[in-house]
N, CA, C and O atoms as a CHARMM CRD file, in Angstrom:
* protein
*
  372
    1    1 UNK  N     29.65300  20.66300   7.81900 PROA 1      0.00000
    2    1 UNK  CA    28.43000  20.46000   7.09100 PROA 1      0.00000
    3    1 UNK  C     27.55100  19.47400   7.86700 PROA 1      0.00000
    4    1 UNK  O     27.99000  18.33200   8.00300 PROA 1      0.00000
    5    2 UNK  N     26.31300  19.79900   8.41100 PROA 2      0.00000
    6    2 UNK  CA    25.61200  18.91000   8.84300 PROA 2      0.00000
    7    2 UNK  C     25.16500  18.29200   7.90500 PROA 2      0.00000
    8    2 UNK  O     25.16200  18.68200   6.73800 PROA 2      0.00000
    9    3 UNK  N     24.40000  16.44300   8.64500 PROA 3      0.00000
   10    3 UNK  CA    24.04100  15.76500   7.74000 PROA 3      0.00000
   11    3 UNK  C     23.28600  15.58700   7.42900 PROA 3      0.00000
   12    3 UNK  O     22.58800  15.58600   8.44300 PROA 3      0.00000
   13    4 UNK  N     22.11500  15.18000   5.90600 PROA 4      0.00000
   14    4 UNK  CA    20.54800  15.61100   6.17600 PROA 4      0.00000
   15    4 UNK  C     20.06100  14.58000   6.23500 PROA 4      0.00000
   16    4 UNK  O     20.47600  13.58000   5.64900 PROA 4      0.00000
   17    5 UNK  N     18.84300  14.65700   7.13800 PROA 5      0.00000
   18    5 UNK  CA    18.00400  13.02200   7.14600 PROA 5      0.00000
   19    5 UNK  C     17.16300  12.77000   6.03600 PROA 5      0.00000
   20    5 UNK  O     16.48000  13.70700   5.62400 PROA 5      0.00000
   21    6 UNK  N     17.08900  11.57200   5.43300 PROA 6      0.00000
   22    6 UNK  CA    16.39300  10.82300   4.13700 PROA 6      0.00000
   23    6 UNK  C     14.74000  11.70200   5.02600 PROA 6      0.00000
   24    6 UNK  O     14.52300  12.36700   6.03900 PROA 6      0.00000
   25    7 UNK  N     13.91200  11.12300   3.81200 PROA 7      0.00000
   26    7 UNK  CA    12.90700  11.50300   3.72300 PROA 7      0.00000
   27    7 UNK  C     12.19800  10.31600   4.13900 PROA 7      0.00000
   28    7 UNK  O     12.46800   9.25400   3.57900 PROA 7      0.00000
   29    8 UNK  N     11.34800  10.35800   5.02600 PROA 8      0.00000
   30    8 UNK  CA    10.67700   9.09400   5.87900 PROA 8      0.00000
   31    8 UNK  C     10.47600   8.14400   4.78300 PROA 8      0.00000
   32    8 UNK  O     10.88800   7.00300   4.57700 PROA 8      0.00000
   33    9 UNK  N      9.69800   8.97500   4.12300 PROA 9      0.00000
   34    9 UNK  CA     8.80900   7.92000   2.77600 PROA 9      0.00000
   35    9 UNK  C      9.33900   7.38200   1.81200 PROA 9      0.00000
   36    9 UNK  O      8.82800   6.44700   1.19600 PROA 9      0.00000
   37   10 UNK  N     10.72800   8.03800   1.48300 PROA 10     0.00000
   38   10 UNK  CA    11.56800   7.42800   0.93300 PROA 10     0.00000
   39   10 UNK  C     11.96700   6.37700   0.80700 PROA 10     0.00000
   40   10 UNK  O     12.00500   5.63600  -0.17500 PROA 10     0.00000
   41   11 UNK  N     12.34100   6.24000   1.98000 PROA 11     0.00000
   42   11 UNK  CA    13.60400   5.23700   3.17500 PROA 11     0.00000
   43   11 UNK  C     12.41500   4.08700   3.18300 PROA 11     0.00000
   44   11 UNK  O     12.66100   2.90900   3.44300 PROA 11     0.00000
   45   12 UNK  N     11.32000   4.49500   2.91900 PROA 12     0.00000
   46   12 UNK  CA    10.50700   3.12200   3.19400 PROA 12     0.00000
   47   12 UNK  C     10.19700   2.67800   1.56000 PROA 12     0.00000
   48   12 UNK  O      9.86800   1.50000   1.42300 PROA 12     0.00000
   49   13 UNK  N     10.25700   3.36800   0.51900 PROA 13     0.00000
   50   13 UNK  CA     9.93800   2.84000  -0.88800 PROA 13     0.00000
   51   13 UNK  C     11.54900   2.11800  -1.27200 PROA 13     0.00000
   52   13 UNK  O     11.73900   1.46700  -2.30000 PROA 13     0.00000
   53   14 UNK  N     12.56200   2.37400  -0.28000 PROA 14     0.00000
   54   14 UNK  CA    14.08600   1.52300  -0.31900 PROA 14     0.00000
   55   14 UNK  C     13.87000   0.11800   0.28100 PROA 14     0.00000
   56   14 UNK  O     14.55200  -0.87100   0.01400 PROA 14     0.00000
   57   15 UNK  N     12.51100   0.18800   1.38100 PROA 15     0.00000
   58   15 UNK  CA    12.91200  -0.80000   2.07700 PROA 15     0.00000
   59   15 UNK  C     11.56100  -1.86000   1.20700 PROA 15     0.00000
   60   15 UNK  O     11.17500  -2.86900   1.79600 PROA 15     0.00000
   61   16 UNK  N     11.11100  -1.59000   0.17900 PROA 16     0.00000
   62   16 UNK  CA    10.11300  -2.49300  -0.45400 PROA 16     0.00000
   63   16 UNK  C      8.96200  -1.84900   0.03600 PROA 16     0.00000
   64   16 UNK  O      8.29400  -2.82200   0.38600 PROA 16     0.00000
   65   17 UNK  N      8.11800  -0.60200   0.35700 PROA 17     0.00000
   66   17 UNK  CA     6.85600  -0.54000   0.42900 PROA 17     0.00000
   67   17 UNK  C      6.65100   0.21600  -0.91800 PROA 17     0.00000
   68   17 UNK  O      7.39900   0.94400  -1.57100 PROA 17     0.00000
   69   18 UNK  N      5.05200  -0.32500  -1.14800 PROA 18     0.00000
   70   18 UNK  CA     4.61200   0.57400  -2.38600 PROA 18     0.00000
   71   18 UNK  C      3.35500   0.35700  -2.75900 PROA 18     0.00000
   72   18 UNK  O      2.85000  -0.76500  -2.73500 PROA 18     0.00000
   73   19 UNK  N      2.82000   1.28500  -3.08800 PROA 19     0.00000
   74   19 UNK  CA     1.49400   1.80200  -3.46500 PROA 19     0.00000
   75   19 UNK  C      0.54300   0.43400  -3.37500 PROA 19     0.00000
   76   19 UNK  O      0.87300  -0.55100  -4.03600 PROA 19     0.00000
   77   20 UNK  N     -0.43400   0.41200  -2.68800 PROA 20     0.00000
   78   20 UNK  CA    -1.36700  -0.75700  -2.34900 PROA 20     0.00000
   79   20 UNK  C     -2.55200  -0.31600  -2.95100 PROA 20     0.00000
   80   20 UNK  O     -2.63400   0.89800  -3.13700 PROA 20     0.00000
   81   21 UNK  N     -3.73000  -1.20400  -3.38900 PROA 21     0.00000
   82   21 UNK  CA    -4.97500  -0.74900  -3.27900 PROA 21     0.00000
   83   21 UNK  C     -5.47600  -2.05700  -3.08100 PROA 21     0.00000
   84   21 UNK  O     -4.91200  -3.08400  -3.45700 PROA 21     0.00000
   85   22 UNK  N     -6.86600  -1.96600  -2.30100 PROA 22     0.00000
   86   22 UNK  CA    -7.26100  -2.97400  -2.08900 PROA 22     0.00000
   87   22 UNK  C     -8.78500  -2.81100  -2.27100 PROA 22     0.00000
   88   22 UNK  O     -9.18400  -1.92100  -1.52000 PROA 22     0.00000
   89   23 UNK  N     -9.54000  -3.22600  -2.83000 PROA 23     0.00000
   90   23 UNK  CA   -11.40800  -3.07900  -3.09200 PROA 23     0.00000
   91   23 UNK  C    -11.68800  -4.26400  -2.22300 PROA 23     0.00000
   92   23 UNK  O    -11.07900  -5.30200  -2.48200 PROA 23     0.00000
   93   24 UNK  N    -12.53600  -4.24200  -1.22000 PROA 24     0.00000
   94   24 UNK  CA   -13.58800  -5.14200  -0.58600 PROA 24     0.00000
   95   24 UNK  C    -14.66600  -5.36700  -0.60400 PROA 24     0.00000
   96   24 UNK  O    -15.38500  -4.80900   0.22500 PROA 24     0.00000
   97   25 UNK  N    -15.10900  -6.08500  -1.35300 PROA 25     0.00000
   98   25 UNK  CA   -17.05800  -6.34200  -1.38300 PROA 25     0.00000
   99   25 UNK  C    -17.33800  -6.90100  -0.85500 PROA 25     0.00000
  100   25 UNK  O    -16.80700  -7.99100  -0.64700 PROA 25     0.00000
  101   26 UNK  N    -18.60900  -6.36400  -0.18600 PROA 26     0.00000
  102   26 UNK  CA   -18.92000  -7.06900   1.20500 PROA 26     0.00000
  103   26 UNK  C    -20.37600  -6.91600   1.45600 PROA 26     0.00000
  104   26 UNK  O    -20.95400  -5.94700   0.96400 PROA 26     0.00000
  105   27 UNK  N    -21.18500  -8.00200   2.36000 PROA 27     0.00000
  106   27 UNK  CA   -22.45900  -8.17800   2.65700 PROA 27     0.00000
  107   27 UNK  C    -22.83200  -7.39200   3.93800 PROA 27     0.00000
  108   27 UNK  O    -21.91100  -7.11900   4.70700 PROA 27     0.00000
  109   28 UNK  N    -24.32200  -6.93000   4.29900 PROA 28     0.00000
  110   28 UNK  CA   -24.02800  -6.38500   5.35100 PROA 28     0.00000
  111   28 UNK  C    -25.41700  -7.53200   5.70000 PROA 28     0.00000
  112   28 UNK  O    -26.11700  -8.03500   4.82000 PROA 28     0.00000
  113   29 UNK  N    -25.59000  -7.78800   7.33700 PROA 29     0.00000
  114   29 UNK  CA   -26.68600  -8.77200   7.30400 PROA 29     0.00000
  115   29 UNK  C    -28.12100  -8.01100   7.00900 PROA 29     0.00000
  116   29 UNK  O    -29.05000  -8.61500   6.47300 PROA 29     0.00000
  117   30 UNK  N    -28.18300  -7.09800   7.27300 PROA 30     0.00000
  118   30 UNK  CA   -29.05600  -6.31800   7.18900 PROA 30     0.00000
  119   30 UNK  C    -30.09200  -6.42800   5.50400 PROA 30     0.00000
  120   30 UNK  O    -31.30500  -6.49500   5.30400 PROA 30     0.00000
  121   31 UNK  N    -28.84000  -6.39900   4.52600 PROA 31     0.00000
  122   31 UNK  CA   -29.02200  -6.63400   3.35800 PROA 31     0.00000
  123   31 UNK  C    -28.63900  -7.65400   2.45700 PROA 31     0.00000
  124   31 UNK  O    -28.40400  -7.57400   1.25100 PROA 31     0.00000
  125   32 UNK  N    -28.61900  -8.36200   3.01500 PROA 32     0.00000
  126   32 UNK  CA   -27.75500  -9.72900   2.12400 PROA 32     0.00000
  127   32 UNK  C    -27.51300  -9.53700   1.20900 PROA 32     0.00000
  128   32 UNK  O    -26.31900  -9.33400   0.99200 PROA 32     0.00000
  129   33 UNK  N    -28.66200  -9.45800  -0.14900 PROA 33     0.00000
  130   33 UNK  CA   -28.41300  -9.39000  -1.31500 PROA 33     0.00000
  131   33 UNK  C    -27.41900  -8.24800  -1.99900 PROA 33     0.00000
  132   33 UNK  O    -26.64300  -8.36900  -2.94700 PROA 33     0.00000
  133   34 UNK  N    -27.68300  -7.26300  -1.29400 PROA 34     0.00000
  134   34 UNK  CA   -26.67600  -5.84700  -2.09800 PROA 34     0.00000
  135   34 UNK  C    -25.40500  -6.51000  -1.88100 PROA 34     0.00000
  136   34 UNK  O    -25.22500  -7.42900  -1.08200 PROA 34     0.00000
  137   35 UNK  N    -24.44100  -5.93200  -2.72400 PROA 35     0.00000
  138   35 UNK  CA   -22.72100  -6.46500  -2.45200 PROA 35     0.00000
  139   35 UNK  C    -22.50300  -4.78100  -2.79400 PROA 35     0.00000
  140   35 UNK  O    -23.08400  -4.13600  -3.66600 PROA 35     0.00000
  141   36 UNK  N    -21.39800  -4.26000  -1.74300 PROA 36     0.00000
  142   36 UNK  CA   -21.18000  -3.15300  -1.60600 PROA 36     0.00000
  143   36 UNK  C    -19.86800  -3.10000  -1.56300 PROA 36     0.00000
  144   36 UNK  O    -19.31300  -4.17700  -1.34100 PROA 36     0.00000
  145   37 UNK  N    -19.04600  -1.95500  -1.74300 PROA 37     0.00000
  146   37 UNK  CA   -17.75200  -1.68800  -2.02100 PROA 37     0.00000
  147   37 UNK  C    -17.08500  -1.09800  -0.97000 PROA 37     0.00000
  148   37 UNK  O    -17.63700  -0.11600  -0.47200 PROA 37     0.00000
  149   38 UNK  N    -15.82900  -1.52800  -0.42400 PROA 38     0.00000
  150   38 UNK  CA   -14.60900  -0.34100  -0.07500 PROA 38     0.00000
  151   38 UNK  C    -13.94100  -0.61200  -0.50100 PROA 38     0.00000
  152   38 UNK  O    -13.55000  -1.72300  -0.86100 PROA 38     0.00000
  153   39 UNK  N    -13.36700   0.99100  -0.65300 PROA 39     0.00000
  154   39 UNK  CA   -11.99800   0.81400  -1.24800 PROA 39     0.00000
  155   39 UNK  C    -10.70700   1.05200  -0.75300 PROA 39     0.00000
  156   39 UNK  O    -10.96700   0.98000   0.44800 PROA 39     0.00000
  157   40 UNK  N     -9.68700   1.24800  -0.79900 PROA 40     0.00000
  158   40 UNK  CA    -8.75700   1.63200   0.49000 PROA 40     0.00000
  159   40 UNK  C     -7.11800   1.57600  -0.57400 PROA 40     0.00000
  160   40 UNK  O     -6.65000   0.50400  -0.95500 PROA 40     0.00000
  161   41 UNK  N     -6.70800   2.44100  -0.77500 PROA 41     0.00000
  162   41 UNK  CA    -5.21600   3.11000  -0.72500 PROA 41     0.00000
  163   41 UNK  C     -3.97000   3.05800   0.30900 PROA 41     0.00000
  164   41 UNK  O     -4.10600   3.61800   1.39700 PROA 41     0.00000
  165   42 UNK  N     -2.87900   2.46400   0.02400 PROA 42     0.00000
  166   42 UNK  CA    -2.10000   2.45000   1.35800 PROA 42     0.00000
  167   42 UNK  C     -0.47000   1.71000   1.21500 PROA 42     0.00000
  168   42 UNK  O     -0.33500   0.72400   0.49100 PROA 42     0.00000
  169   43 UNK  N      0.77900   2.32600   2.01800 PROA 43     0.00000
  170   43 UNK  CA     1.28200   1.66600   1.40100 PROA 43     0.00000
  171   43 UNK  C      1.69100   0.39100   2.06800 PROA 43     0.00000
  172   43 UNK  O      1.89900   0.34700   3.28000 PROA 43     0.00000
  173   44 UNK  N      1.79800  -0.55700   1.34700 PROA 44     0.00000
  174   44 UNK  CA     2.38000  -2.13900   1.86800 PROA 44     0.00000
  175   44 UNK  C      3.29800  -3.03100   1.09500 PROA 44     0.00000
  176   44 UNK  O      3.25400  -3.10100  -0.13300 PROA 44     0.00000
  177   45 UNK  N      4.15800  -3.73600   1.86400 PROA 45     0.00000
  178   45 UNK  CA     4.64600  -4.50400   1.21800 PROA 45     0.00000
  179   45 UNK  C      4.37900  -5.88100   0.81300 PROA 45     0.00000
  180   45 UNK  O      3.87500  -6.71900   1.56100 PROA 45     0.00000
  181   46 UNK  N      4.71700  -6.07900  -0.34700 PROA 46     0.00000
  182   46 UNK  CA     4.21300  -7.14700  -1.04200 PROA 46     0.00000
  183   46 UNK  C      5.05500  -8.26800  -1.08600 PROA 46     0.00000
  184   46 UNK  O      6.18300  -7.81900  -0.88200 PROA 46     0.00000
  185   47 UNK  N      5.13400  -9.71600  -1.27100 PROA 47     0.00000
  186   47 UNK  CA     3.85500 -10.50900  -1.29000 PROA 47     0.00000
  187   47 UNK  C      2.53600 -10.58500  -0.11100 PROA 47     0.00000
  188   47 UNK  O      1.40700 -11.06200  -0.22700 PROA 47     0.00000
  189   48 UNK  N      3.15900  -9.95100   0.96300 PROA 48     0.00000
  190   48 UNK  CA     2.55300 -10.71200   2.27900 PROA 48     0.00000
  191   48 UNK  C      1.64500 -10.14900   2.67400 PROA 48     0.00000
  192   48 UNK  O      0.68000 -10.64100   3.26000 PROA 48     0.00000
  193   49 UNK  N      1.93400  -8.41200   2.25600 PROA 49     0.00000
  194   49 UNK  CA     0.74800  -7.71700   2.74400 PROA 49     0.00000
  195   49 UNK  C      0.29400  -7.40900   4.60800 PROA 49     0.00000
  196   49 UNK  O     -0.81400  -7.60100   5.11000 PROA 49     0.00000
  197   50 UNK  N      1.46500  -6.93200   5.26100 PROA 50     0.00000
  198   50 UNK  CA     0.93900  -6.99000   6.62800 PROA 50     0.00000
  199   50 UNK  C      0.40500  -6.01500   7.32600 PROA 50     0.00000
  200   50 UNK  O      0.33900  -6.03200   8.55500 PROA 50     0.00000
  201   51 UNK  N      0.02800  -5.18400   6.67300 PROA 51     0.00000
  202   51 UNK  CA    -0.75000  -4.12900   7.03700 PROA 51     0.00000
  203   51 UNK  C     -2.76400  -4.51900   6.54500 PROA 51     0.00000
  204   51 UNK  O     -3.85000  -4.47000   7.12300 PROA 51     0.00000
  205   52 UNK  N     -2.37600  -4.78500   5.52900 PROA 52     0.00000
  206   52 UNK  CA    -3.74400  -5.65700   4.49900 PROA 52     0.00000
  207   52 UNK  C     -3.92000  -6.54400   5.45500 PROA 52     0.00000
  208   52 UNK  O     -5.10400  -6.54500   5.79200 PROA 52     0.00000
  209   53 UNK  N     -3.25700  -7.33200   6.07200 PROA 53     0.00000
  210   53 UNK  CA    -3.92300  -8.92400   6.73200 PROA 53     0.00000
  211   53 UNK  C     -4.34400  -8.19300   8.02200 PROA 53     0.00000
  212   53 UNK  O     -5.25700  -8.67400   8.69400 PROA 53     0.00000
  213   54 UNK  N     -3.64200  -6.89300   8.45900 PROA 54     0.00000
  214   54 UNK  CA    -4.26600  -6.38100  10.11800 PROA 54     0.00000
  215   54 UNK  C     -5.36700  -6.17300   9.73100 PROA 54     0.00000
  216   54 UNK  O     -6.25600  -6.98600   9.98400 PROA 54     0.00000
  217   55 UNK  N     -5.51200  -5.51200   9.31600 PROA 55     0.00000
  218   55 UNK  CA    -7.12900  -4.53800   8.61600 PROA 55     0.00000
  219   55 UNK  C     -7.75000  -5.43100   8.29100 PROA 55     0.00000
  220   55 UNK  O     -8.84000  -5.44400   8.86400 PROA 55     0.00000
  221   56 UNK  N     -7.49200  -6.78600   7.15900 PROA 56     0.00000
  222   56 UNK  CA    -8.58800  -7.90300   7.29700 PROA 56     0.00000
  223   56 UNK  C     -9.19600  -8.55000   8.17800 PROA 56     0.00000
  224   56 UNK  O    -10.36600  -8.93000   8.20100 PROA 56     0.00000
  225   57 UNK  N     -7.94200  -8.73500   9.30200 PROA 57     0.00000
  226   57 UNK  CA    -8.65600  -9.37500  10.77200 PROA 57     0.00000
  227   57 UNK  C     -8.94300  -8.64100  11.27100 PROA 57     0.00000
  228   57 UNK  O     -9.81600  -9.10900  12.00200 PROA 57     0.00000
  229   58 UNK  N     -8.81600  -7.28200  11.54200 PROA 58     0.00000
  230   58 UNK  CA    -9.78400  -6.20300  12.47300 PROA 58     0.00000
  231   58 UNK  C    -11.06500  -6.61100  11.60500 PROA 58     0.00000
  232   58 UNK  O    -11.72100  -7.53600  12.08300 PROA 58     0.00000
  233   59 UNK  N    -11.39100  -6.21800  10.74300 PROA 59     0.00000
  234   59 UNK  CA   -12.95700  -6.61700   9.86700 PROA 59     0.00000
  235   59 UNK  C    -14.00800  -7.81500  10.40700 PROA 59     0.00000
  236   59 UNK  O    -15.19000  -7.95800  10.71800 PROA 59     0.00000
  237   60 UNK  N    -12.71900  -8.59600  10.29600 PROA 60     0.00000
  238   60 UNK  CA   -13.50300  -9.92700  10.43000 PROA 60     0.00000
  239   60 UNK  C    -14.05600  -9.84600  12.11100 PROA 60     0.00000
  240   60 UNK  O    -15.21000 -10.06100  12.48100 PROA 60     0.00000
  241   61 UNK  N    -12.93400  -9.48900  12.94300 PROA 61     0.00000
  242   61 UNK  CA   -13.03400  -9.32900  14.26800 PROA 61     0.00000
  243   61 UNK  C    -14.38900  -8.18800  14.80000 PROA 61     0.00000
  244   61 UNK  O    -15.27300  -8.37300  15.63800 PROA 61     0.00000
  245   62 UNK  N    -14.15600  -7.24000  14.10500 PROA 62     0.00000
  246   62 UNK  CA   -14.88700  -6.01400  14.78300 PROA 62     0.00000
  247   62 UNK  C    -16.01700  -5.50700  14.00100 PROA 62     0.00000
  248   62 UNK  O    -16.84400  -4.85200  14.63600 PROA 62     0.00000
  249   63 UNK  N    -16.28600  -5.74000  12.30300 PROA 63     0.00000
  250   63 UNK  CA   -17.41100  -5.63700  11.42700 PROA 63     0.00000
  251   63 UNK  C    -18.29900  -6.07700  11.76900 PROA 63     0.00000
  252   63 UNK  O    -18.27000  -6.75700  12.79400 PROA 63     0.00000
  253   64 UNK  N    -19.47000  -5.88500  11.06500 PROA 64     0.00000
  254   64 UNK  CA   -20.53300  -6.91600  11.12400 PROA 64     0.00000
  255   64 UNK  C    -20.85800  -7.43100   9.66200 PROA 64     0.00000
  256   64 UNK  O    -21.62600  -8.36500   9.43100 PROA 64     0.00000
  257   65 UNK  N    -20.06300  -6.58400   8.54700 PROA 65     0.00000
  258   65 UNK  CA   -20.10000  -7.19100   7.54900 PROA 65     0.00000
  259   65 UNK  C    -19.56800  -8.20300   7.00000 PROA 65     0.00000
  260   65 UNK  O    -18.45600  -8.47300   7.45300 PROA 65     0.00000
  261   66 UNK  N    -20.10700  -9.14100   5.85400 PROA 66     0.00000
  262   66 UNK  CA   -19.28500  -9.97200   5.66900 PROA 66     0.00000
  263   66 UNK  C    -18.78400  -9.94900   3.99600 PROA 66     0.00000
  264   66 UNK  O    -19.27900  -9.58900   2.92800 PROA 66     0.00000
  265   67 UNK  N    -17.76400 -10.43300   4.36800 PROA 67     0.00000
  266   67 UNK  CA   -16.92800 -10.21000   3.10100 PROA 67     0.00000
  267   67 UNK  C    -17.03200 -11.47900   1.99700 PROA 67     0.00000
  268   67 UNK  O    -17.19300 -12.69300   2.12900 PROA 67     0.00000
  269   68 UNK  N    -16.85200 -10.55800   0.80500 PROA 68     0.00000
  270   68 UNK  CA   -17.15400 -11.64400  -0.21400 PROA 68     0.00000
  271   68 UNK  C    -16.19400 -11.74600  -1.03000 PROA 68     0.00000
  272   68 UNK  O    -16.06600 -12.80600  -1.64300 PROA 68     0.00000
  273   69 UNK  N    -15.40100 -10.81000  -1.21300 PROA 69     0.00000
  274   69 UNK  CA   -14.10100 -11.00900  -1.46500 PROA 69     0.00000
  275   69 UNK  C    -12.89200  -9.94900  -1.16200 PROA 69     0.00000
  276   69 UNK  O    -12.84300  -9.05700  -0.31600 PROA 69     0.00000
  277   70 UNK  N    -12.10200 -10.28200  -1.97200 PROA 70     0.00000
  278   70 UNK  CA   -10.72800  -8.65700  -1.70900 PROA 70     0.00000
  279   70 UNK  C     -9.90300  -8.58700  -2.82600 PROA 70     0.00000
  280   70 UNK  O     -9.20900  -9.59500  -2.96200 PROA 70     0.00000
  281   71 UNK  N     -9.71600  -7.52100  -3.87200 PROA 71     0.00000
  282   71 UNK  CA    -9.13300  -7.41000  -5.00800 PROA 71     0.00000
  283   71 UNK  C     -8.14600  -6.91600  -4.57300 PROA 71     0.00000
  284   71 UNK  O     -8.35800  -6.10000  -3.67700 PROA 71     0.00000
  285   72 UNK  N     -6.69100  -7.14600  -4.95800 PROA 72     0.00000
  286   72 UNK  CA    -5.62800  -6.38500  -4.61500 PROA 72     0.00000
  287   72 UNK  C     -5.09900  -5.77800  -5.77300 PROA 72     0.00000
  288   72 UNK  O     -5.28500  -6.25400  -6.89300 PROA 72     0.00000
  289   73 UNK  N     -4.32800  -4.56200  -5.52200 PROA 73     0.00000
  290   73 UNK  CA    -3.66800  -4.19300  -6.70100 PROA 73     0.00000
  291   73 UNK  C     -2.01800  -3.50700  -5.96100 PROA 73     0.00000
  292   73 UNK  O     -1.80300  -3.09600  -4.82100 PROA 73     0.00000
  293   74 UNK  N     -1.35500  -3.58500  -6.81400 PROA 74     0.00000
  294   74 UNK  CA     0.01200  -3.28900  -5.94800 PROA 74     0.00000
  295   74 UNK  C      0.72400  -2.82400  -7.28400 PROA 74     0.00000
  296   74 UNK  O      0.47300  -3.09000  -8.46000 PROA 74     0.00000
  297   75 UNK  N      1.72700  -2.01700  -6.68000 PROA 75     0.00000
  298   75 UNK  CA     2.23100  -0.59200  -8.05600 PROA 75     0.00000
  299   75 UNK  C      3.31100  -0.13900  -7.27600 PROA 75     0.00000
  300   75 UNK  O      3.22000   0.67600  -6.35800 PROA 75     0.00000
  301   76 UNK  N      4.84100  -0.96300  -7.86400 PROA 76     0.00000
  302   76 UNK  CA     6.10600  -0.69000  -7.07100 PROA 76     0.00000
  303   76 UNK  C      5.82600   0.83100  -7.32600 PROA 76     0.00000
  304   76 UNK  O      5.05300   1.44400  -8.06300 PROA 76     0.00000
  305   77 UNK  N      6.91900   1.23500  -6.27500 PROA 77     0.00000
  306   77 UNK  CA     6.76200   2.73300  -6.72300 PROA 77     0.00000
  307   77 UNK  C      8.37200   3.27800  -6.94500 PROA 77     0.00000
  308   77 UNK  O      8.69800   4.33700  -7.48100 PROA 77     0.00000
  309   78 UNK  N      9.23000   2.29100  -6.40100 PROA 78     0.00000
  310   78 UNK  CA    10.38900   2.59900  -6.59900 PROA 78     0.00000
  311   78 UNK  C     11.62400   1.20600  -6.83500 PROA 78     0.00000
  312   78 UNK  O     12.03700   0.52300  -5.89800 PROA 78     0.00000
  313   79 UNK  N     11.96700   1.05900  -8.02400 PROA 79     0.00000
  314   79 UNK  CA    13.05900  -0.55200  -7.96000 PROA 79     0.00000
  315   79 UNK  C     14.36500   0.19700  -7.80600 PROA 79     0.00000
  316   79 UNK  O     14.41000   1.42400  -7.70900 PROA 79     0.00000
  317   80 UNK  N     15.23300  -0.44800  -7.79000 PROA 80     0.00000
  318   80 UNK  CA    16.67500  -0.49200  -7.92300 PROA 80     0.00000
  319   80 UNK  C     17.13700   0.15200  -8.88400 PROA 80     0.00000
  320   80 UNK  O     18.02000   0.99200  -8.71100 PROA 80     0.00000
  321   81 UNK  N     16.47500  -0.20600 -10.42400 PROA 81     0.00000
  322   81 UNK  CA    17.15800   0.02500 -11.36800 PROA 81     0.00000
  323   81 UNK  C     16.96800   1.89400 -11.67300 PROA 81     0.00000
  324   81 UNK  O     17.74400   2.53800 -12.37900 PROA 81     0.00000
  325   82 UNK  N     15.82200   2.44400 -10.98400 PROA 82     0.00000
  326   82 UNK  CA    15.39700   3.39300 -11.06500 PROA 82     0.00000
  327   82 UNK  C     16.67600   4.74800 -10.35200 PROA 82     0.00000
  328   82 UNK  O     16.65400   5.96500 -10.53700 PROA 82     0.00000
  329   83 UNK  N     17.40800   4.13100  -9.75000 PROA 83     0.00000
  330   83 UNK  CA    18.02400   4.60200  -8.80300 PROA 83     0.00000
  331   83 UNK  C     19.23500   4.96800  -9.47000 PROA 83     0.00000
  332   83 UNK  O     19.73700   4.14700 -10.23700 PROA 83     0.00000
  333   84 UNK  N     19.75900   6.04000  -9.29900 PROA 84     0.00000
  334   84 UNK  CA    20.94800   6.09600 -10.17900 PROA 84     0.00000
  335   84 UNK  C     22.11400   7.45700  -9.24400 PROA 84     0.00000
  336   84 UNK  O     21.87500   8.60500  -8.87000 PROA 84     0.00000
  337   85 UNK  N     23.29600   6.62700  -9.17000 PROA 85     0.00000
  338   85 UNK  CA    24.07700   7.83700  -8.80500 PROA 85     0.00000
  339   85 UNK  C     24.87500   8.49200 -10.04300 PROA 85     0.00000
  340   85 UNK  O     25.18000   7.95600 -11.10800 PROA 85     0.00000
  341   86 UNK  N     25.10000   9.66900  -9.64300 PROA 86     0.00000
  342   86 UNK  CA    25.47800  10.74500 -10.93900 PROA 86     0.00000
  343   86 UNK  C     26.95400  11.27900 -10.15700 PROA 86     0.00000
  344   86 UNK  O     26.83200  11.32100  -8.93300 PROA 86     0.00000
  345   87 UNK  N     27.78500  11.53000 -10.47700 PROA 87     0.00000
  346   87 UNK  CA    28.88800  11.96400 -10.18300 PROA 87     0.00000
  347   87 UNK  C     29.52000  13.28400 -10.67100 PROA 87     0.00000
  348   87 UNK  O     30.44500  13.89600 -10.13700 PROA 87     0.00000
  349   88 UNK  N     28.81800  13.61100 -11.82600 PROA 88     0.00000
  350   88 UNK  CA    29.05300  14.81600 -12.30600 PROA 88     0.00000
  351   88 UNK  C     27.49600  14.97500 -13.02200 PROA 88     0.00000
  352   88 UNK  O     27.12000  14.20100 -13.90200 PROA 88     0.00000
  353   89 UNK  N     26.73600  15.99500 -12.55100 PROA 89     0.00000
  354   89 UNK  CA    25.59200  16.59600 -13.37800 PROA 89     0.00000
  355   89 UNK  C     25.59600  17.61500 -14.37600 PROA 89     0.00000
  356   89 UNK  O     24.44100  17.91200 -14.68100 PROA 89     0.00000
  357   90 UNK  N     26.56000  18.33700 -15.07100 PROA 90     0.00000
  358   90 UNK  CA    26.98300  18.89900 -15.60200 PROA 90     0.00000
  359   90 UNK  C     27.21600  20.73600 -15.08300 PROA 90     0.00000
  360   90 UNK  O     27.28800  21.17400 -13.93500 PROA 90     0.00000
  361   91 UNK  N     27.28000  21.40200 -16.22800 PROA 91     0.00000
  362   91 UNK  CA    27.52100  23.06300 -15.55200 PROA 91     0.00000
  363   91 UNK  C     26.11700  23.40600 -16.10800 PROA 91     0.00000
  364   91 UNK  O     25.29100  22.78900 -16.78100 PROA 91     0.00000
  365   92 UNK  N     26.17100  24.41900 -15.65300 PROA 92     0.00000
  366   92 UNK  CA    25.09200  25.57100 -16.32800 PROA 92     0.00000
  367   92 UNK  C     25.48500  26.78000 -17.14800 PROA 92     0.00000
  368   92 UNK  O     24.90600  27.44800 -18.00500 PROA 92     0.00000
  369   93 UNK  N     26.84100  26.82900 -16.49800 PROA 93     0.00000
  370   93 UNK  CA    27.72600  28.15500 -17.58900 PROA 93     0.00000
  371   93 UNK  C     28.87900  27.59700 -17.77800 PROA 93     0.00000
  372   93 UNK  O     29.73800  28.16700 -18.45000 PROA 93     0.00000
């Protein structure tokens, strides 16, 4: 019997990643006054966020906008307790 490989995305909601969102409002100089939105989906791990802090310093580095703030939202997508081995699933006949 060969053996089957986990599912990439899986193996990473085992290792603590999960559902990110992050909203950025931000100035552009052009317009000072407007405050404008992105939004961005993705997954990361939390508290630290190191995918979120690349993408913040690319911004800061390579934008010309400036930021006025950053809302985070974060949504495990998979705990421990969720996880369950079964040893017998029953019959069907």
């Amino acid at each position: 019997m060969r053996a089957r490989t986990p599912d990439p995305s899986f193996v990473k909601m085992l290792e603590g990643y999960s559902l990110t969102s992050a909203e950025v409002l931000y100035r552009m100089p052009d317009h000072p006054t407007l405050l404008q939105t992105f939004f961005w989906q993705f997954e990361d791990l939390a508290p630290d966020y190191p995918r979120l802090t690349r993408f913040l310093d690319h911004w800061e580095r390579e934008i010309e906008a400036i930021i006025h703030s950053v809302r985070v939202m974060h949504a495990g997508l998979i705990e421990p307790r969720e996880v369950r081995l079964v040893k017998d699933g029953g019959r069907l006949h």
